[in-house]
N, C-alpha and C positions, 0 to 999 in steps of 0.2 A: 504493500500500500504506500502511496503518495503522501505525504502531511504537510499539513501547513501549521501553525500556533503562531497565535498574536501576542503579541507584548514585548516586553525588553527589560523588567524585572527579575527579580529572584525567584517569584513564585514561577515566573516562565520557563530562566535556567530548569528549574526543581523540577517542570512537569516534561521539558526536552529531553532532561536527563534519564529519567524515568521512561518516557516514550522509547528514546533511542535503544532499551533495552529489549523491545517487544520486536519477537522474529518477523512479526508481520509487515516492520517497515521496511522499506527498500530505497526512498529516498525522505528527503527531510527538508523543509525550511522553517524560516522565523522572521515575523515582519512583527518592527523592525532589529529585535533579537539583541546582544552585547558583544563583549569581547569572549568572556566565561563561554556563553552558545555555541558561539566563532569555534570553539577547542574540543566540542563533544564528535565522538562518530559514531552511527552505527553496529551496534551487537551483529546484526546480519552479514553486512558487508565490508564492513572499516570504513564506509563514506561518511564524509564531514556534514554536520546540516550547514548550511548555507543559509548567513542571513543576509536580509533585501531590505533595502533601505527605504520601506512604506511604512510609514505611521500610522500606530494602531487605529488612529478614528481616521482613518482615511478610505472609507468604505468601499467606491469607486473602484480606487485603486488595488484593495486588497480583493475585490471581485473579478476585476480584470486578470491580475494576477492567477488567480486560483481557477477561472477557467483557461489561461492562455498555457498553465502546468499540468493541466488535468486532473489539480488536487482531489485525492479521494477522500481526505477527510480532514476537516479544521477542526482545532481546539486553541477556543477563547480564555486567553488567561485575565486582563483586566476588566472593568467595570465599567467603562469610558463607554467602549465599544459594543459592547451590551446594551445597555442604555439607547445607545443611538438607534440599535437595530439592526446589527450586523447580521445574527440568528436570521433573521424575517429574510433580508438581503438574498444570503445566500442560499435560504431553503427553496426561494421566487424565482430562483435560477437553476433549480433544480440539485441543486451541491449539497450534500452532508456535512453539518458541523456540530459541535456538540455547544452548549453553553445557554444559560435562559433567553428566551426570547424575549423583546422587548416591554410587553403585556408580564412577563413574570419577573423584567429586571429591574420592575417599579420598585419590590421589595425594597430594593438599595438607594434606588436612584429618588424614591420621594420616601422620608422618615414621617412625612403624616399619611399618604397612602397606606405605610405600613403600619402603622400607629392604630390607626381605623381599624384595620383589618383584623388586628389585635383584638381590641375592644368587643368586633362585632360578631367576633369565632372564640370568646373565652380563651385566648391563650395569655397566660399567664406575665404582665408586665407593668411596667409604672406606673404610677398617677402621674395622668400628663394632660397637656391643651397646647392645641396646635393654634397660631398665629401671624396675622400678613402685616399686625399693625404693632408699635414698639409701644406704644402709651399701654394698650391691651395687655403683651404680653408681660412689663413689670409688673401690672396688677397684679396678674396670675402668681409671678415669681414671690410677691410680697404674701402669698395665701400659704407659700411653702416656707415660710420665713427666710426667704433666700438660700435658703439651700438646696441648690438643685443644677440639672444638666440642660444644658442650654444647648440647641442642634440647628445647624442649618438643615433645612430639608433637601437641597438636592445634595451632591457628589461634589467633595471637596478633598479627597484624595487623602483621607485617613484623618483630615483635621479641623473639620467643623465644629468640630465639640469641646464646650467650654466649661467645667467643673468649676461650682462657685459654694462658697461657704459663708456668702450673708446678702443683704439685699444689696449692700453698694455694689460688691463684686457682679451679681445679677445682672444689673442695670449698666454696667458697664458691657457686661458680655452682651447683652441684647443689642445696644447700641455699635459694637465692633461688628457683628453682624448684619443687623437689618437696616443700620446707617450710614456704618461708614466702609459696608461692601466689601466685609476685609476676605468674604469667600465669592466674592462675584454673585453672579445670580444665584447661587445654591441659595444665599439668603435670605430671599422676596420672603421665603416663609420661613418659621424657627417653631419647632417642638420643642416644649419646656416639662422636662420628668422630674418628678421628687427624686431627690439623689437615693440610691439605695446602698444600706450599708450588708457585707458580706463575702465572699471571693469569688474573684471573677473568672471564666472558664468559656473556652471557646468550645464549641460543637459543630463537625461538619455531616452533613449528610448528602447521600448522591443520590439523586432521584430522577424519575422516568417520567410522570408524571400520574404515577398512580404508587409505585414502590419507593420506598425509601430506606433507604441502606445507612447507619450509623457509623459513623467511624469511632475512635476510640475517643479519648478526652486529651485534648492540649490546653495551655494556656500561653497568651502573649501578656508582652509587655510594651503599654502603650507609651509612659511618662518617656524622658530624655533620658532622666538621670538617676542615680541607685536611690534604691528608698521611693521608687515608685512619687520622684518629684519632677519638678520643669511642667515641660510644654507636652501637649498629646503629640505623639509622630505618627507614621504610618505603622510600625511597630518596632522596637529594638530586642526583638529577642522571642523566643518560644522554647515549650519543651514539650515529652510529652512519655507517658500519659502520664498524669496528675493523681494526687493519691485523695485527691476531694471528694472522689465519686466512685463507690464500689459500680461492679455490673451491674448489680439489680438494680441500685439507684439510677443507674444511665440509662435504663429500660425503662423506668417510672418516667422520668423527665423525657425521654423521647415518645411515651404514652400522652401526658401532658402540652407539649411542646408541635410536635409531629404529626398526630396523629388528628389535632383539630384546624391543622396548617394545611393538613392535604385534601382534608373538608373542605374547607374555605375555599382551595382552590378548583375543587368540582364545584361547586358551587357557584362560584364568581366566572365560570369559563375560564379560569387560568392554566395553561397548559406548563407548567413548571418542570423542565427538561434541563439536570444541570444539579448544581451543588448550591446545596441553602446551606449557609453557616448563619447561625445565631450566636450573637453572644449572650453569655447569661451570668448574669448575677443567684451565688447560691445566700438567700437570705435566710432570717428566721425563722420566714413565712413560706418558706419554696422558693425553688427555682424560678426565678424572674427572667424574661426576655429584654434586655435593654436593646439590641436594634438587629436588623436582620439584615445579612448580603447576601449577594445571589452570586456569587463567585468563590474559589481558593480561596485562603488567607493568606498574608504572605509578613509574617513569614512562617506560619502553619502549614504550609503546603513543605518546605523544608523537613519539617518534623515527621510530618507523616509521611512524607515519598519515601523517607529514608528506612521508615518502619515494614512500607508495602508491600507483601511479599505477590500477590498479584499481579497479572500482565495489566497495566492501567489501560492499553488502549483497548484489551477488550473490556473494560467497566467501561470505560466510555462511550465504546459504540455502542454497548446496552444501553446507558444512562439516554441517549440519541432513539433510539431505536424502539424502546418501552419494552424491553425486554431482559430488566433487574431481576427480577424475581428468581433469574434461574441462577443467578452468580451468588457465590459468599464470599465478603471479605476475608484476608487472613492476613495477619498480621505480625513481626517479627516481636517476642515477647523482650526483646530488650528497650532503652528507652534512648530518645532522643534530644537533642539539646541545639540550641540554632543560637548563634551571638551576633547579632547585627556591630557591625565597623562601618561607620559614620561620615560623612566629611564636620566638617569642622566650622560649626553653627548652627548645622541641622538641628532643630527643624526649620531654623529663619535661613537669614540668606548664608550661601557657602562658595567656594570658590571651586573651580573643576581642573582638570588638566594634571590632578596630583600624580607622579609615576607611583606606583603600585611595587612594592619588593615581597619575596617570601611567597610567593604563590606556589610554586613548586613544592619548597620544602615542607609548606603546610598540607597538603595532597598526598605527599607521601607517608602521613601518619595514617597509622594504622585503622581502618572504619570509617576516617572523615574525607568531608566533600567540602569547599568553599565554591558556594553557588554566589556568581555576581550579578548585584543588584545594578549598578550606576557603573558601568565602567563602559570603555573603550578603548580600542589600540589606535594608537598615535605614535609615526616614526618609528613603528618597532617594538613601543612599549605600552604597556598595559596600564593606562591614566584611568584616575577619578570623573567619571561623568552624569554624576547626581548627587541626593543626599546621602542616602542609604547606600553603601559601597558596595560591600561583600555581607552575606550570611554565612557566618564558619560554623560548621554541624559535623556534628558525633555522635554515634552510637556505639553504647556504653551496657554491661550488665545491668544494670541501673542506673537510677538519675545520679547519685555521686560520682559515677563512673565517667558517665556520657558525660556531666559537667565540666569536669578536668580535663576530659580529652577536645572537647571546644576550646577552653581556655586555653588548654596546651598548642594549639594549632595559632590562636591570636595570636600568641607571643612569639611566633615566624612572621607575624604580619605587620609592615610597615607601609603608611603613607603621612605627609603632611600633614598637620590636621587629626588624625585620625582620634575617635573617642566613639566609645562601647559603656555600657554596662557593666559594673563586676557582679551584678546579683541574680545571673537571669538561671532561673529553676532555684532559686535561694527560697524560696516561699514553701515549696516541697520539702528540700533537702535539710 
């Protein structure tokens, strides 16, 4: 088979990497892919995937593409693309790809769409009020004594969300949003949630549009800086699986969670073909949904590929196809650990162009993978070309294991600038 996969992240690395081990492929691209991508080759044949230099919301051009290659099957790694309707695009033209279609990528793409839908299927989440107007929504915020989460509604690329802990801070979050446009249009509208207290736990599921498939439990790590402080990013780190949630417990929560989402979506006409991750908050009262995406997580997709034991592109042409039911997960029982390496101000502005050293040497440690986030080859070498650099992952007998041997792989790794986390699976271990 043919491939194609969009994006140019780490979650993308993570699922190329993975792809490229399934005998079924024979050739391979990535619009518009990194340098990391650039280095993978085929299990089957030793061929390189080839990346092309089409930008992921560049629909047009990645349809042109994908019929002028014969592609026999895309898989969407970002949310961008989604949203816009790539899915629909390329189903209109007869092409197979996997990923939610536009109708099911609202989950993500509007936080009061999802919000609604919450409310209106009993699935378990905040006390919230969705609003267009800024006078309205401090009202709201001052009902919760100011302590609460503040969201743009569209897609702001992991950082619309503003955690406030009194009314000034509130009121200032609303205003950085709905006034002074600091997420663009995601803005016009802001969902305002009582903050909830408890640990936070990511869940992904693959779904067909009628099956849904659990994966195990990970956690990321949103803040900047250890101690789960700074600014939200797109995430600095994951592990997995987490010791918060026995099995039966993850079966209760995917009963509660799952099972009235899939309702919803027979119901609503949603054809939901693709991967729901929810995040949840575990409180006093249950497992809470704080917001839902219709994509990978990234850098959960790291944790888990590395666990997968699985051909992922036959789960995916099921998960395409609506034909889950017949596949089971399996999973490798040891655990995983992802440490995001930074550029140097992330999450505000940063600089690019940093040469990159120690890639090699960290590769060659035993179990680990450095999948790259932000990077590029320039003159020969391997430069910084985003926020998020590198994801460094291990797998480990356990999480103290896997922890060390992440860690152990950073400390080959050098760029300008560069700044990580020391605490990521510290909350488990």
């Amino acid at each position: 088979m043919k491939l194609l996969v969009i994006g140019s992240g780490g979650r993308e690395h993570a699922l190329v990497w993975k792809l490229a081990q399934s005998p079924h492929v024979t050739q391979m691209w990535c619009a518009p892919g990194n340098a990391g991508i650039a280095q993978e080759r085929l299990a089957q044949n030793g061929r390189a995937i080839e990346c092309v230099g089409i930008g992921a919301e560049d629909l047009p051009a990645l349809l042109a593409f994908a019929q002028e290659k014969q592609v026999d099957f895309t898989v969407v790694g970002p949310d961008n693309p989604l949203a816009l309707g790539v899915v629909d695009l390329f189903q209109q033209h007869g092409l197979k790809i996997w990923g939610a279609n536009r109708k099911a990528a609202q989950f993500e793409s509007s936080k009061v769409f999802s919000q609604n839908f919450m409310a209106k299927y009993g699935i378990p989440t905040a006390a919230a009020g969705t609003f267009d107007a800024a006078a309205a929504a401090k009202q709201f915020c001052a009902t919760l004594g100011g302590k609460c989460v503040v969201k743009a509604d569209g897609l702001a690329l992991g950082k619309g969300v503003l955690i406030c802990q009194n009314q000034g801070e509130a009121e200032k979050a609303v205003d950085e949003i709905m006034v002074n446009r600091a997420f663009g249009a995601a803005g016009s509208r802001v969902v305002i949630q009582e903050f909830l207290e408890g640990m936070e736990t990511s869940l992904h599921a693959l779904c067909d549009g009628t099956t849904a498939k659990l994966f195990p439990t990970s956690q990321d790590h949103k803040r900047a800086l250890d101690g789960d402080r700074g600014l939200n990013t797109g995430g600095m780190g994951a592990y997995s699986p987490t010791p918060f949630l026995s099995d039966a417990q993850l079966s209760e929560v995917a009963q509660q969670i799952l099972d009235p989402f899939l309702r919803g979506c027979a119901a609503e006409g949603i054809d939901f073909r693709g991967l729901l991750y929810p995040g949840i908050m575990l409180t006093k009262d249950g497992p809470k949904v704080l917001e839902f995406n219709a994509r990978f997580g990234d850098p959960e997709t790291q944790v888990y590929l590395t666990r997968l034991e699985n051909d992922l592109l036959e789960l995916l042409d099921a998960s395409a196809s609506g034909t889950l039911a017949r596949h089971e997960l399996k999973w490798k029982p040891e655990a995983s650990v992802c440490v995001i390496m930074a550029s140097g101000g992330y999450p505000g502005s940063y600089a690019k162009g940093k040469v990159i050293s120690g890639l090699d040497a960290a590769n060659r440690l035993p179990r680990t993978k450095v999948f790259h986030a932000g990077t590029a080859l320039k003159d020969g070498q391997i430069v910084t070309n985003g926020g998020r650099v590198l994801g460094v992952t291990a797998l480990g007998k356990d999480l103290h294991a896997a922890q060390a041997a992440a860690y152990a792989a950073v400390e080959c790794l050098q760029f300008e600038g560069a700044h990580f986390r020391r605490d990521i699976a510290a909350k488990a271990v």
